[in-house]
N, C-alpha and C positions, 0 to 999 in steps of 0.2 A: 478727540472726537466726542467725546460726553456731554462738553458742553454744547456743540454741534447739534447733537441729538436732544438735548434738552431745548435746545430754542426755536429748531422745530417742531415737538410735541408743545413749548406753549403757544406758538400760533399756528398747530395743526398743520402741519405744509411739509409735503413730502421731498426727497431727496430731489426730485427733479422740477419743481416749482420757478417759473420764471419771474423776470424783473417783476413784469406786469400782474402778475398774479401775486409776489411777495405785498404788492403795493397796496391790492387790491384787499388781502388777508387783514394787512399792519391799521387799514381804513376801519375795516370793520371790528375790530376789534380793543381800537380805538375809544370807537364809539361806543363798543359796550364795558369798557372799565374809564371812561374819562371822568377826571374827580369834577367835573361841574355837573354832572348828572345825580350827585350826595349830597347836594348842599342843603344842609341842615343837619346832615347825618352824621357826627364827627368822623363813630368807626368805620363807617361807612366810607366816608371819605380819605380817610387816612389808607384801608387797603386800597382803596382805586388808585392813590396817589404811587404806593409801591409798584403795585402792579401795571400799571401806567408807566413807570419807569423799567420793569422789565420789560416791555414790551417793547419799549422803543430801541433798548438795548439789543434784543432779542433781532430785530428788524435788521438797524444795521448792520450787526453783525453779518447776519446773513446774505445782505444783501453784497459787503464785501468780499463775499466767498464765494458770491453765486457765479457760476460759468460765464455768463455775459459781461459781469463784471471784470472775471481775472480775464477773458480774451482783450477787453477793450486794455487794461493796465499791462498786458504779455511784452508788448515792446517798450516799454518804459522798466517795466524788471529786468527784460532779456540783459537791456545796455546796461544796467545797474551791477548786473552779479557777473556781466563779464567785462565792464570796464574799470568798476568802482570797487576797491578794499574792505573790507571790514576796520572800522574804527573802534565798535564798543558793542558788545552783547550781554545779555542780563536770560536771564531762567528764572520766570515768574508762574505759576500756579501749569504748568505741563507747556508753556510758551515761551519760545524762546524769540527773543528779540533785537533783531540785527542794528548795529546803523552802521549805514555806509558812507567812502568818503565824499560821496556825490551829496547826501544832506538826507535821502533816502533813508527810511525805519520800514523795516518790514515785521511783519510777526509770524512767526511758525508755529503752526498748533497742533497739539501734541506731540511733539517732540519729545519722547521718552529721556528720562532725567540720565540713562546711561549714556545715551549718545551725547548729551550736553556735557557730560564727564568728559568723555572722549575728545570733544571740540575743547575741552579747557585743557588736556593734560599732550594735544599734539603738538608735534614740532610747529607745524605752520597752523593755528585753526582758522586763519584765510582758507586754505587747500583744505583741511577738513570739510568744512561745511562747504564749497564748491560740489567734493565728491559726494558727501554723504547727507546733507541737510538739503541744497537751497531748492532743488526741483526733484525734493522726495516729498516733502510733505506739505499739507494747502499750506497758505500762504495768501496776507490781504497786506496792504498798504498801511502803514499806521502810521499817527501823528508822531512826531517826535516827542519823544518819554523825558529829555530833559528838565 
């Protein structure tokens, strides 16, 4: 959840901000760190360029988290985590990251590093994360990490 609340304090936008309003934020904001507005200014340009890249990060992210987003993606996860296996998971920085055997990645964020103990040390952690991971905590769609 940290980094959740971190990428909405940089683009200002509260817990219940819609598509349209993320889009609307990500525009404006945009345009006030875009590095063609520094040119000539190296430092200048060099933070717009970082910050320009958080933001964009910041945006996505968000936006694949945002409620409209996971209602349109519900039935495509629903079939996933009740038809398709777990093939391979990884626990990267409080995220944990499914793939299924349907071709499906999904990411779990913040998934507490005990319970990712627990899904490595069960008899089945198929059935583990069923009961205790897949529809406890958000949850977006991700590229595949291979």
């Amino acid at each position: 959840m940290k980094k959740i609340n971190e990428y909405r304090k940089l683009l200002n936008v509260e817990k219940t901000a819609e598509l349209k309003d993320l889009k609307t934020i990500y525009r404006n904001a945009m345009k006030e760190s875009h590095p063609d507005k520094f040119s000539g200014d190296e430092a200048g340009l060099k933070a717009a360029e970082e910050n320009s890249k958080l933001i964009i990060e910041a945006y996505h992210f968000l936006v694949s988290i945002n409620p409209e987003t996971i209602t349109q993606n519900k039935p495509e996860y629903t079939k996933t985590i009740t038809v398709a296996s777990i093939t391979d998971y990884k626990f990267v920085e409080g995220r944990l990251i499914i793939n299924f055997s349907n071709g499906s990645v999904y990411e779990y964020i913040s998934v507490p590093r005990a319970i990712y103990v627990k899904m490595v040390n069960a008899d089945s952690p198929n059935r583990f994360a069923k009961r205790h991971i897949l529809n406890a905590y958000p949850w977006r769609k991700a590229i595949n990490q291979d």
